[in-house]
PyMOL Python script that loads the backbone (N, CA, C, O; Angstrom):
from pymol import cmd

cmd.read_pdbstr("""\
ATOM      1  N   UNK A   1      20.392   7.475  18.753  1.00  0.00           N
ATOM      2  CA  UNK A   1      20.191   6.215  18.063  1.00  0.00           C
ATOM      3  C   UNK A   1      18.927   5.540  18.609  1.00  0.00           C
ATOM      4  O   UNK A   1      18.543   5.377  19.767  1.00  0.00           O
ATOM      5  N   UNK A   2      18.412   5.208  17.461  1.00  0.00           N
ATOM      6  CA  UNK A   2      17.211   4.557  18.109  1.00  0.00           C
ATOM      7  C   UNK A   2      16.977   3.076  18.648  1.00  0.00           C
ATOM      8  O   UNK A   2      17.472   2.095  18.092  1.00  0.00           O
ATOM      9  N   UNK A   3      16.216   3.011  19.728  1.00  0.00           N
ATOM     10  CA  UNK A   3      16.476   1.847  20.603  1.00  0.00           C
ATOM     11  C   UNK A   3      16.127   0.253  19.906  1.00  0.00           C
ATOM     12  O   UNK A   3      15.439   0.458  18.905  1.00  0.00           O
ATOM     13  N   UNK A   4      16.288  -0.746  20.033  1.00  0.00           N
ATOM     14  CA  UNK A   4      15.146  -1.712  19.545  1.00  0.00           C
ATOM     15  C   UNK A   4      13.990  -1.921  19.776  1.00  0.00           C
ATOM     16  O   UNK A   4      13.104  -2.188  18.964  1.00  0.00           O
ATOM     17  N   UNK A   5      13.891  -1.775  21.314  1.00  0.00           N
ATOM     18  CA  UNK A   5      12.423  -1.646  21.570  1.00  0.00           C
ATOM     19  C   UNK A   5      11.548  -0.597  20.542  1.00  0.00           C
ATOM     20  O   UNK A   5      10.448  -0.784  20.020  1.00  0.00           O
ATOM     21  N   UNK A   6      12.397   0.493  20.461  1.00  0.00           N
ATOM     22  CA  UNK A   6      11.450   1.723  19.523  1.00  0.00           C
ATOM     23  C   UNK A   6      11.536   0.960  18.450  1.00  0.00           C
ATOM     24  O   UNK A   6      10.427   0.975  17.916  1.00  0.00           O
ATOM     25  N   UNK A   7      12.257   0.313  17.865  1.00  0.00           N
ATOM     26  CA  UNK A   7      12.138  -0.628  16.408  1.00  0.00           C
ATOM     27  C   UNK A   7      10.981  -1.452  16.294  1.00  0.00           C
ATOM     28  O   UNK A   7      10.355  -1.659  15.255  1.00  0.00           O
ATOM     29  N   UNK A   8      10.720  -1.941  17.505  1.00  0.00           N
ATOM     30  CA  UNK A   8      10.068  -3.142  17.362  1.00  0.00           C
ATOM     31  C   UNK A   8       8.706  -2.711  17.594  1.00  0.00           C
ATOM     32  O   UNK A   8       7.820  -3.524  17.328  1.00  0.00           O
ATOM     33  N   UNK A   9       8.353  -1.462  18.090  1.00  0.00           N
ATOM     34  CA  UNK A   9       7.292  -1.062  18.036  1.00  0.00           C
ATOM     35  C   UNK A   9       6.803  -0.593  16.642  1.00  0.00           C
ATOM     36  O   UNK A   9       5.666  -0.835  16.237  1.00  0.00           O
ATOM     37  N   UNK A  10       7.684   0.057  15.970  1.00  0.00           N
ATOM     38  CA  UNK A  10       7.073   0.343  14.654  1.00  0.00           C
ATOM     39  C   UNK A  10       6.831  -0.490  13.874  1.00  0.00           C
ATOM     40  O   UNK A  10       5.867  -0.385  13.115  1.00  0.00           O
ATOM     41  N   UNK A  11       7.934  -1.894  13.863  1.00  0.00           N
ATOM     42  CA  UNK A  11       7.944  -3.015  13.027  1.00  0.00           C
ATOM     43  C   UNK A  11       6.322  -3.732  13.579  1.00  0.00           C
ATOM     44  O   UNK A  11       5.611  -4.305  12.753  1.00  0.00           O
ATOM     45  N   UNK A  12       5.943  -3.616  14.883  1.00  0.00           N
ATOM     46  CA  UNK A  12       4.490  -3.880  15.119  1.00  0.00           C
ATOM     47  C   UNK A  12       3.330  -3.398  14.250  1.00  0.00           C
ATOM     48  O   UNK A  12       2.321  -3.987  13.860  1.00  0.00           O
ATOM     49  N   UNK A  13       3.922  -1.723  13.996  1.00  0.00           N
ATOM     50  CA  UNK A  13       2.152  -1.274  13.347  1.00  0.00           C
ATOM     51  C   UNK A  13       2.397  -1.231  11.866  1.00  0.00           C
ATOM     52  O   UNK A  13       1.791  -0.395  11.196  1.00  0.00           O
ATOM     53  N   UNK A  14       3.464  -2.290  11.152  1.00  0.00           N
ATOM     54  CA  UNK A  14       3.252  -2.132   9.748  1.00  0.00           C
ATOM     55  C   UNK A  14       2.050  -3.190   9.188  1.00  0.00           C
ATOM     56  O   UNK A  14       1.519  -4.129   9.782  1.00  0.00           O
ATOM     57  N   UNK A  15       1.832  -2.685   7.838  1.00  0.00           N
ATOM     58  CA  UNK A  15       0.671  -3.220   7.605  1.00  0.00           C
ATOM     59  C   UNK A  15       1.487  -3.479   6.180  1.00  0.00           C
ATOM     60  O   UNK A  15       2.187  -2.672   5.568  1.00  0.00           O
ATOM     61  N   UNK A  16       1.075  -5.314   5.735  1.00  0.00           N
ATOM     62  CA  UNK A  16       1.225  -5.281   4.451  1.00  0.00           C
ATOM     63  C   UNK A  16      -0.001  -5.674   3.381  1.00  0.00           C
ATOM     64  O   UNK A  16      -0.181  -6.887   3.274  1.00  0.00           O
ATOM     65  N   UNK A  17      -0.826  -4.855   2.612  1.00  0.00           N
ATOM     66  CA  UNK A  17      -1.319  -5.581   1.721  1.00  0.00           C
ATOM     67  C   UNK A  17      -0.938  -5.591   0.583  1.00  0.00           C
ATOM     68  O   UNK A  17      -0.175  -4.768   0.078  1.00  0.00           O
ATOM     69  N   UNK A  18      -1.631  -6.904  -0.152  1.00  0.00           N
ATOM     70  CA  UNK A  18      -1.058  -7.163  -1.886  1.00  0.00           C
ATOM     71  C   UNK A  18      -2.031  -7.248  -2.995  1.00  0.00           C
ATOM     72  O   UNK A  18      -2.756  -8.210  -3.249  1.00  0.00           O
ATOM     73  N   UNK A  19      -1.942  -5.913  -3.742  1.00  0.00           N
ATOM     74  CA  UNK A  19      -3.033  -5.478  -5.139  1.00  0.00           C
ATOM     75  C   UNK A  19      -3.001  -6.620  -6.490  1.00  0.00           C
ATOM     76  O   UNK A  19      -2.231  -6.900  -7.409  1.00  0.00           O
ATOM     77  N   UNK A  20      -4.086  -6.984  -6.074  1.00  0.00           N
ATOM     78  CA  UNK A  20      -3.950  -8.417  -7.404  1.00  0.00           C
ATOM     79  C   UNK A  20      -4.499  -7.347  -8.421  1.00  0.00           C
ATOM     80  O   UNK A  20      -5.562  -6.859  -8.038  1.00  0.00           O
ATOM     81  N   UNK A  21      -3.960  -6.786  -9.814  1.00  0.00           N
ATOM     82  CA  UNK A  21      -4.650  -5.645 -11.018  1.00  0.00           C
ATOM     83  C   UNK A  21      -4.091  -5.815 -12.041  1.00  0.00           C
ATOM     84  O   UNK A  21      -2.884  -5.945 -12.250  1.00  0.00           O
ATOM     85  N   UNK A  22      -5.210  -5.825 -12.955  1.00  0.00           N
ATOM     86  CA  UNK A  22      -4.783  -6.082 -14.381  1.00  0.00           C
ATOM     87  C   UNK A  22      -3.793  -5.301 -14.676  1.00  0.00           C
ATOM     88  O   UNK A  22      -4.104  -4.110 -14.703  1.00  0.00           O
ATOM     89  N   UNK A  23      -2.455  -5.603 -14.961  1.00  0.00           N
ATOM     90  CA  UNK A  23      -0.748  -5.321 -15.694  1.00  0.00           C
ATOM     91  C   UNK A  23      -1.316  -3.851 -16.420  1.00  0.00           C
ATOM     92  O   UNK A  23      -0.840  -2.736 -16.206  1.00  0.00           O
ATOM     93  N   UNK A  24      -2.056  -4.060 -17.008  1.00  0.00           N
ATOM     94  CA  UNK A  24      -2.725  -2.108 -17.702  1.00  0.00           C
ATOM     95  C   UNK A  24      -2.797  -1.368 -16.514  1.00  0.00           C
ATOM     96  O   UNK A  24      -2.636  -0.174 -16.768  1.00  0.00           O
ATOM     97  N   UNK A  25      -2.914  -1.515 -15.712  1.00  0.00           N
ATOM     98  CA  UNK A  25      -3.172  -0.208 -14.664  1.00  0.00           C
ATOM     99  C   UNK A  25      -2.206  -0.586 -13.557  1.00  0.00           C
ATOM    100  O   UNK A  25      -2.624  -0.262 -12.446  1.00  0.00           O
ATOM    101  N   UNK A  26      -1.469  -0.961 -13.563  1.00  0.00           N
ATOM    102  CA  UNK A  26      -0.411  -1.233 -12.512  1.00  0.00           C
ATOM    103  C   UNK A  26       0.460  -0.087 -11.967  1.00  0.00           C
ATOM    104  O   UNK A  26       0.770   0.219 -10.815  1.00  0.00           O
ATOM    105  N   UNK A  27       0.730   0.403 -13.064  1.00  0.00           N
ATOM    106  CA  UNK A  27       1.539   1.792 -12.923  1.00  0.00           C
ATOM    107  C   UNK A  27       0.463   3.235 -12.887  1.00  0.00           C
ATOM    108  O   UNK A  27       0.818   4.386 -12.630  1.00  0.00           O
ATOM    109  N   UNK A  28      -0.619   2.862 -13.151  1.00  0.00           N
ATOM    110  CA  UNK A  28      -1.512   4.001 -12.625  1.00  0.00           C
ATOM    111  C   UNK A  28      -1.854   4.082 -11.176  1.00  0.00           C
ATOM    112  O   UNK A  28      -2.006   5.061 -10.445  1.00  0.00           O
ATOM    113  N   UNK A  29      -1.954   2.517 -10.899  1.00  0.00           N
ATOM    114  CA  UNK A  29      -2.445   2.410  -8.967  1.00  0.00           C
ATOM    115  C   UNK A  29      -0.885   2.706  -8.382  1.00  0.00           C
ATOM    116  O   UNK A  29      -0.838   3.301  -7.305  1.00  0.00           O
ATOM    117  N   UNK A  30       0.126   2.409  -8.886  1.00  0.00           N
ATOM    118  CA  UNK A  30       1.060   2.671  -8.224  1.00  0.00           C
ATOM    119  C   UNK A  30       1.650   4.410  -8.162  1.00  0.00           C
ATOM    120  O   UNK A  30       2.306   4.764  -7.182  1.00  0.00           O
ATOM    121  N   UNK A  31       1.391   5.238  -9.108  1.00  0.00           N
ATOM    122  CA  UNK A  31       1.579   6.523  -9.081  1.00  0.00           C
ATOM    123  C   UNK A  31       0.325   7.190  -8.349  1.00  0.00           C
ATOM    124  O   UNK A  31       0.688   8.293  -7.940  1.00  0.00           O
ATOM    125  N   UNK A  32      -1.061   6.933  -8.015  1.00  0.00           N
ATOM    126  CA  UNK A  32      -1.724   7.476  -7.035  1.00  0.00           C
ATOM    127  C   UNK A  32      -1.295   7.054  -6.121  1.00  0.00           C
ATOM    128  O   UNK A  32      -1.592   7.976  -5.361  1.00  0.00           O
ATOM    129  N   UNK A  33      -0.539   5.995  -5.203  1.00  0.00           N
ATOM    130  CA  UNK A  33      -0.353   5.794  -4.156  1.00  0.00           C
ATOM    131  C   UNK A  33       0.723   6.300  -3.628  1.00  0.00           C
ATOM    132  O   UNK A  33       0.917   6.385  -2.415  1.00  0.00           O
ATOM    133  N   UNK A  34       1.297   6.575  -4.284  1.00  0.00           N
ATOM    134  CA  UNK A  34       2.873   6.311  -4.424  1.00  0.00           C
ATOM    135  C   UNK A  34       2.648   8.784  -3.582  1.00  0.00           C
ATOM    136  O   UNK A  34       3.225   9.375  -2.669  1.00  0.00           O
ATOM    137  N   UNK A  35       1.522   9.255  -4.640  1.00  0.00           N
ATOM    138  CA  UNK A  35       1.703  10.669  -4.350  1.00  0.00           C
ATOM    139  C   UNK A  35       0.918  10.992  -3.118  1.00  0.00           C
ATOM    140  O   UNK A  35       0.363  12.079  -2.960  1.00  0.00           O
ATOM    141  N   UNK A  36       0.882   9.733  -2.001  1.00  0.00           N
ATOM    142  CA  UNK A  36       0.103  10.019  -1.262  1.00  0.00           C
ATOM    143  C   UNK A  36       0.931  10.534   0.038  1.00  0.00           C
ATOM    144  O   UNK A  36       0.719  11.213   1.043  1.00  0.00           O
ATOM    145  N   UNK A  37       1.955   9.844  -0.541  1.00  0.00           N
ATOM    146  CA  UNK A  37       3.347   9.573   0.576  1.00  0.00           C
ATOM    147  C   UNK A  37       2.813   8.915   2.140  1.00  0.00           C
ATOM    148  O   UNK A  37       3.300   9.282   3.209  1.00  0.00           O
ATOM    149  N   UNK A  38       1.752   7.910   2.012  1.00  0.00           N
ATOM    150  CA  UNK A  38       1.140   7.218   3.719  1.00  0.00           C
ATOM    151  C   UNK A  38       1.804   5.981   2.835  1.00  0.00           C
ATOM    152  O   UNK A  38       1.495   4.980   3.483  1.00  0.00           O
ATOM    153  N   UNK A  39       2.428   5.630   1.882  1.00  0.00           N
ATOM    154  CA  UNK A  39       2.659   3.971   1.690  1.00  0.00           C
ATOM    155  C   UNK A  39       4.070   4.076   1.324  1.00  0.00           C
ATOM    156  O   UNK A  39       4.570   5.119   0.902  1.00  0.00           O
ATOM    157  N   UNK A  40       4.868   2.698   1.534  1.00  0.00           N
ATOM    158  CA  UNK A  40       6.011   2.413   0.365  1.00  0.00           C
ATOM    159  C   UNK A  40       5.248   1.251  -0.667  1.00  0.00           C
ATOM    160  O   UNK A  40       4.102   0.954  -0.330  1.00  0.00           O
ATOM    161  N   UNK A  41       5.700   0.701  -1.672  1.00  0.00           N
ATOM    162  CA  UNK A  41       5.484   0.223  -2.280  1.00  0.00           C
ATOM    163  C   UNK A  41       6.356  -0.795  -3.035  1.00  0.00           C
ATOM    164  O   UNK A  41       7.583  -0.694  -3.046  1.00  0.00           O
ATOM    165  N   UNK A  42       5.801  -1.617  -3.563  1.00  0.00           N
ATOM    166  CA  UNK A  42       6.692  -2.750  -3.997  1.00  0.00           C
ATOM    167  C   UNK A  42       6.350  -3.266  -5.341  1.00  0.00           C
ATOM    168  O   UNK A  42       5.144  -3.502  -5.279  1.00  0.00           O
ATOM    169  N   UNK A  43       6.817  -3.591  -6.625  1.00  0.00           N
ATOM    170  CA  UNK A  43       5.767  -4.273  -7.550  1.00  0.00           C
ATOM    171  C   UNK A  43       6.502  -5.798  -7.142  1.00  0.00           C
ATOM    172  O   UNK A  43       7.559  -6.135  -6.609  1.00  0.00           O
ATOM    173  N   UNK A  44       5.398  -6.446  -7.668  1.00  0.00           N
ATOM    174  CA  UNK A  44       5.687  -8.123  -7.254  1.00  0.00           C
ATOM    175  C   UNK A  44       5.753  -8.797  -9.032  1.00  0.00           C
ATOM    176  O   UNK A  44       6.428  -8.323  -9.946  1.00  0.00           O
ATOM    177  N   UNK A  45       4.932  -9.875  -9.094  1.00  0.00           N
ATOM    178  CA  UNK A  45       5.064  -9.971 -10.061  1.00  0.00           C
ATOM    179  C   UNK A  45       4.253  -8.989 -11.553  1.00  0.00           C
ATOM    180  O   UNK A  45       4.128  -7.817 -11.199  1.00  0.00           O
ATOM    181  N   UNK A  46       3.812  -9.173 -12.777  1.00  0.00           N
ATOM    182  CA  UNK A  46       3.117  -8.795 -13.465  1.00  0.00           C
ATOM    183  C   UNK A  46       1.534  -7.890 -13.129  1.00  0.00           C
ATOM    184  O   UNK A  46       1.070  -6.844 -13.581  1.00  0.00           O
ATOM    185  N   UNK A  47       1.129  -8.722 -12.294  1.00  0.00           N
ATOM    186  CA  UNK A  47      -0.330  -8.122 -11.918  1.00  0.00           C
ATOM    187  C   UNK A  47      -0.722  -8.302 -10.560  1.00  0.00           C
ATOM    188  O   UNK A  47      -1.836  -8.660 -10.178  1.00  0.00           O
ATOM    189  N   UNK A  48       0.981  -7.837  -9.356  1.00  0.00           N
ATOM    190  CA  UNK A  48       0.836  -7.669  -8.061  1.00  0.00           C
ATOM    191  C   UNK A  48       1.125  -6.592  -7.578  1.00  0.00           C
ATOM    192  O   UNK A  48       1.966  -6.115  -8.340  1.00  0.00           O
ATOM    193  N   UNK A  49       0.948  -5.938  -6.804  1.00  0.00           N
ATOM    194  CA  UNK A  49       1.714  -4.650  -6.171  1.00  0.00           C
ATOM    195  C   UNK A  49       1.561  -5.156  -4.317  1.00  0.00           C
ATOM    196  O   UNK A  49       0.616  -5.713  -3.756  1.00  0.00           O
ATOM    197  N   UNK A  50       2.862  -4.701  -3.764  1.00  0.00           N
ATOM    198  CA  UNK A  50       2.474  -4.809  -2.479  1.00  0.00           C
ATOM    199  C   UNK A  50       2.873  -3.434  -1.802  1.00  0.00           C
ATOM    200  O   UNK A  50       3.884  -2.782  -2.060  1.00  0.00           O
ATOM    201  N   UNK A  51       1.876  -3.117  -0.878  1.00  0.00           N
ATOM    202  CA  UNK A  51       1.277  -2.054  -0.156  1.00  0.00           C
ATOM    203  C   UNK A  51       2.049  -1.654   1.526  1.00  0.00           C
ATOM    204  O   UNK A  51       1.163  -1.481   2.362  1.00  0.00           O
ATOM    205  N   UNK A  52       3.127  -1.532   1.958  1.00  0.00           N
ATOM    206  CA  UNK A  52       3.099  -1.595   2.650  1.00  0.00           C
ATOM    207  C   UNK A  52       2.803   0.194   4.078  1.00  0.00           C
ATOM    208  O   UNK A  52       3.299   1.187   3.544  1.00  0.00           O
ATOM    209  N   UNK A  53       2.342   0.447   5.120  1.00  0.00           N
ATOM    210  CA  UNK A  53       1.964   1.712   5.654  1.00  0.00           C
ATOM    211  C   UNK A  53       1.503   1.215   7.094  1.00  0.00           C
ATOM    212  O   UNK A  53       1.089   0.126   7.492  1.00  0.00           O
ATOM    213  N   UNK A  54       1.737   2.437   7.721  1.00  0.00           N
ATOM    214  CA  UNK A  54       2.030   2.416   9.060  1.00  0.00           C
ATOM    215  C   UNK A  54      -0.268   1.893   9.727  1.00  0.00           C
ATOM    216  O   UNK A  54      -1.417   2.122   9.347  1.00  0.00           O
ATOM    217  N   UNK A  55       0.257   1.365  10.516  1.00  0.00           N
ATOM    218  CA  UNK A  55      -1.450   0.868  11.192  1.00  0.00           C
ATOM    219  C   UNK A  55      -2.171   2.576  11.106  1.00  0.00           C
ATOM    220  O   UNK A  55      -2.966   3.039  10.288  1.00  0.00           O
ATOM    221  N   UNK A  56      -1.600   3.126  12.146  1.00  0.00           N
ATOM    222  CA  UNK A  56      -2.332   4.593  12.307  1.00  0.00           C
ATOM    223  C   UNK A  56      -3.080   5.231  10.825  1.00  0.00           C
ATOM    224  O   UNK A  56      -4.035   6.001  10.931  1.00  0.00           O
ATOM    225  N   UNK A  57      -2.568   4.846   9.519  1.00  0.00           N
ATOM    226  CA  UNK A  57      -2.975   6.243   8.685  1.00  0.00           C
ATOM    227  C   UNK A  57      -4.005   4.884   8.114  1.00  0.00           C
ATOM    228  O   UNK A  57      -4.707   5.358   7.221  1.00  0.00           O
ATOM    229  N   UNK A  58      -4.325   3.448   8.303  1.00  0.00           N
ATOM    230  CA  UNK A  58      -4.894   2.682   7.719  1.00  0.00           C
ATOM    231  C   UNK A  58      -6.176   2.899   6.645  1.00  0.00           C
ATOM    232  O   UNK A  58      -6.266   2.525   5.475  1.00  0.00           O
ATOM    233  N   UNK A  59      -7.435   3.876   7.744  1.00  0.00           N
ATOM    234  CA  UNK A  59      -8.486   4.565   7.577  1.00  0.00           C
ATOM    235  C   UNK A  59      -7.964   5.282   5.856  1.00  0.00           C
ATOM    236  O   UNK A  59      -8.479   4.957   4.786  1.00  0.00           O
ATOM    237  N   UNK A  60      -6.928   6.209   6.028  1.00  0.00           N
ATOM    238  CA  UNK A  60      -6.842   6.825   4.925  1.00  0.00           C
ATOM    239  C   UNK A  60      -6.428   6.037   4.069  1.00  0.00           C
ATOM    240  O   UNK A  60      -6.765   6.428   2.951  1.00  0.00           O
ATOM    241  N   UNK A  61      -5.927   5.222   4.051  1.00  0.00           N
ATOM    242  CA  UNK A  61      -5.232   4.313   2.762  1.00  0.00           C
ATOM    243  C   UNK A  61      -6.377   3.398   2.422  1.00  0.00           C
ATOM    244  O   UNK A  61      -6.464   3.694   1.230  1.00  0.00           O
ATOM    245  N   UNK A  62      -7.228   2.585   2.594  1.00  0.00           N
ATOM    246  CA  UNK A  62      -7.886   1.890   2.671  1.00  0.00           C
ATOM    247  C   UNK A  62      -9.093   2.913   2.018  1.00  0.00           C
ATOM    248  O   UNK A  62      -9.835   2.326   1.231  1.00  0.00           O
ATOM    249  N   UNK A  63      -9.309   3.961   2.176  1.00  0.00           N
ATOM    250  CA  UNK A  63     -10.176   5.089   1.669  1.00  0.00           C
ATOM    251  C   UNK A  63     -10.057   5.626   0.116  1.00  0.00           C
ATOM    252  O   UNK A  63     -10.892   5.687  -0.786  1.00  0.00           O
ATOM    253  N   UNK A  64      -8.656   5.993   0.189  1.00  0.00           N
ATOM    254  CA  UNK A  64      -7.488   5.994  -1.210  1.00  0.00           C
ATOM    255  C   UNK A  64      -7.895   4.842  -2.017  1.00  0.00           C
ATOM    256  O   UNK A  64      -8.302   5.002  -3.167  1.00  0.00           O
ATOM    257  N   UNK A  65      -7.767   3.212  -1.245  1.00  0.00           N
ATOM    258  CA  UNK A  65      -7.874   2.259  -2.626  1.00  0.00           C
ATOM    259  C   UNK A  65      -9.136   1.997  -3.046  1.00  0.00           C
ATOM    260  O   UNK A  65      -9.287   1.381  -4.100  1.00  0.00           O
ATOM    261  N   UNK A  66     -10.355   2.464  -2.214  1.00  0.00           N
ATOM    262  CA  UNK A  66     -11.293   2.425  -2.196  1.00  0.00           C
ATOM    263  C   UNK A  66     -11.922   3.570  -3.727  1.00  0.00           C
ATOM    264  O   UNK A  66     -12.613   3.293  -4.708  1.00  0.00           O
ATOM    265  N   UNK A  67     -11.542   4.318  -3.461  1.00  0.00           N
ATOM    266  CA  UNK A  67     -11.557   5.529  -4.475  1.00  0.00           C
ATOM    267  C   UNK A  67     -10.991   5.036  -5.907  1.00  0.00           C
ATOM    268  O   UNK A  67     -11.750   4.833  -6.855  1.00  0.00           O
ATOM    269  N   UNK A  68      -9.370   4.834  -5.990  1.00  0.00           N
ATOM    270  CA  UNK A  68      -8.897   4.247  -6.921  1.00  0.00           C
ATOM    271  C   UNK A  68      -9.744   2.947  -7.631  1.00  0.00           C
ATOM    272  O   UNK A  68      -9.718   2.638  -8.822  1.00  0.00           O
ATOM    273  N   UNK A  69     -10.517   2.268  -6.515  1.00  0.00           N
ATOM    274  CA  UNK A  69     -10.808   1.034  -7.162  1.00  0.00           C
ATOM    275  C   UNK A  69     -12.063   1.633  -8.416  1.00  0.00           C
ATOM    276  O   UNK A  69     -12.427   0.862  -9.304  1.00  0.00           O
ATOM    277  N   UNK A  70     -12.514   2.791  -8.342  1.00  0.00           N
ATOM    278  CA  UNK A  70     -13.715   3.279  -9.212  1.00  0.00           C
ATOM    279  C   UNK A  70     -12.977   3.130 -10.305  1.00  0.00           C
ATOM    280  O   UNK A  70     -13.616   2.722 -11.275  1.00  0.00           O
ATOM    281  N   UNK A  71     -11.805   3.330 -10.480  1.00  0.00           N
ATOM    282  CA  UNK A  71     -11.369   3.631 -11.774  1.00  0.00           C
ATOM    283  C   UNK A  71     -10.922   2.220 -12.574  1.00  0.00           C
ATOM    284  O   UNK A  71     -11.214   1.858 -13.713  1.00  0.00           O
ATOM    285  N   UNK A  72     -10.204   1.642 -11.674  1.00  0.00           N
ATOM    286  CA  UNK A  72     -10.115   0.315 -12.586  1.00  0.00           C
ATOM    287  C   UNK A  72     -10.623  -0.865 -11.418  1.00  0.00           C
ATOM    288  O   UNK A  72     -11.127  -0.686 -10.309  1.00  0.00           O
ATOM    289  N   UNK A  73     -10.367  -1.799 -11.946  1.00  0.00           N
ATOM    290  CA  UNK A  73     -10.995  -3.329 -11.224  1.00  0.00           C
ATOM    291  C   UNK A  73      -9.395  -3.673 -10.604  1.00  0.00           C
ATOM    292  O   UNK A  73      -8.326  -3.639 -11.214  1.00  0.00           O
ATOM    293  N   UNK A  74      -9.688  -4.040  -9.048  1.00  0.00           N
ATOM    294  CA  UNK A  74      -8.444  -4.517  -8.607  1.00  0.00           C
ATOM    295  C   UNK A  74      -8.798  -5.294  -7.698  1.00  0.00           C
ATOM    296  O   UNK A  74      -9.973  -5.074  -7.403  1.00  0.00           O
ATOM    297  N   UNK A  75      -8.223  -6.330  -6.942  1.00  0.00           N
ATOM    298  CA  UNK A  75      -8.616  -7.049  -5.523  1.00  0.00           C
ATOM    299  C   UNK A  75      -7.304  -6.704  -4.607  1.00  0.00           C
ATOM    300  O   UNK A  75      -6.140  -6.889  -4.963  1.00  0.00           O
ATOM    301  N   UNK A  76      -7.835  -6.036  -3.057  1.00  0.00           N
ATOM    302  CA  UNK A  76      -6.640  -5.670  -2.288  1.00  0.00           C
ATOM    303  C   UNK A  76      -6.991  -7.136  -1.021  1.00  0.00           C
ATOM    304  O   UNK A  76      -8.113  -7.565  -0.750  1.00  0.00           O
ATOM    305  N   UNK A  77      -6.045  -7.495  -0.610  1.00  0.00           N
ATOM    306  CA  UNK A  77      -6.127  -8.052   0.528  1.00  0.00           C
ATOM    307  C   UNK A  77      -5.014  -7.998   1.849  1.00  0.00           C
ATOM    308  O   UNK A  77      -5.261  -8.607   2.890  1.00  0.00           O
TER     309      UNK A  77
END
""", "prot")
cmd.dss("prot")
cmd.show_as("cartoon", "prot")
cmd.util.cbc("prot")
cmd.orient("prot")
């Protein structure tokens, strides 16, 4: 069983960001991310998605939305 301390370390390196994107491509940014398996994911409202992934793989995810963003217009923060 895992300890709390080990909990609380992972609960340390999560990272959350939130995809402000036009409702048309919502379900496109969410199925590239989604097949990356480095994120979980959340939809929020109409034209939000939230991002959540461990600190360590950051570089790659941040690379991923970077890429995705060629295809449609989105703001991550």
């Amino acid at each position: 069983m895992r300890s709390i301390e080990h909990s609380k370390q992972i609960k340390g390196r999560e990272v959350l960001r939130k995809i402000h994107i036009d409702k048309r491509y919502i379900w496109f940014v969410q199925a590239l991310l989604s097949d990356t398996g480095l994120v979980a994911l959340s939809l929020g409202n109409d034209e939000e998605v939230s991002i959540f992934y461990d600190k360590n793989v950051e570089d790659e995810v941040l690379n991923y939305l970077r890429e995705i963003e060629q295809f449609c217009c989105f703001e991550f923060y």
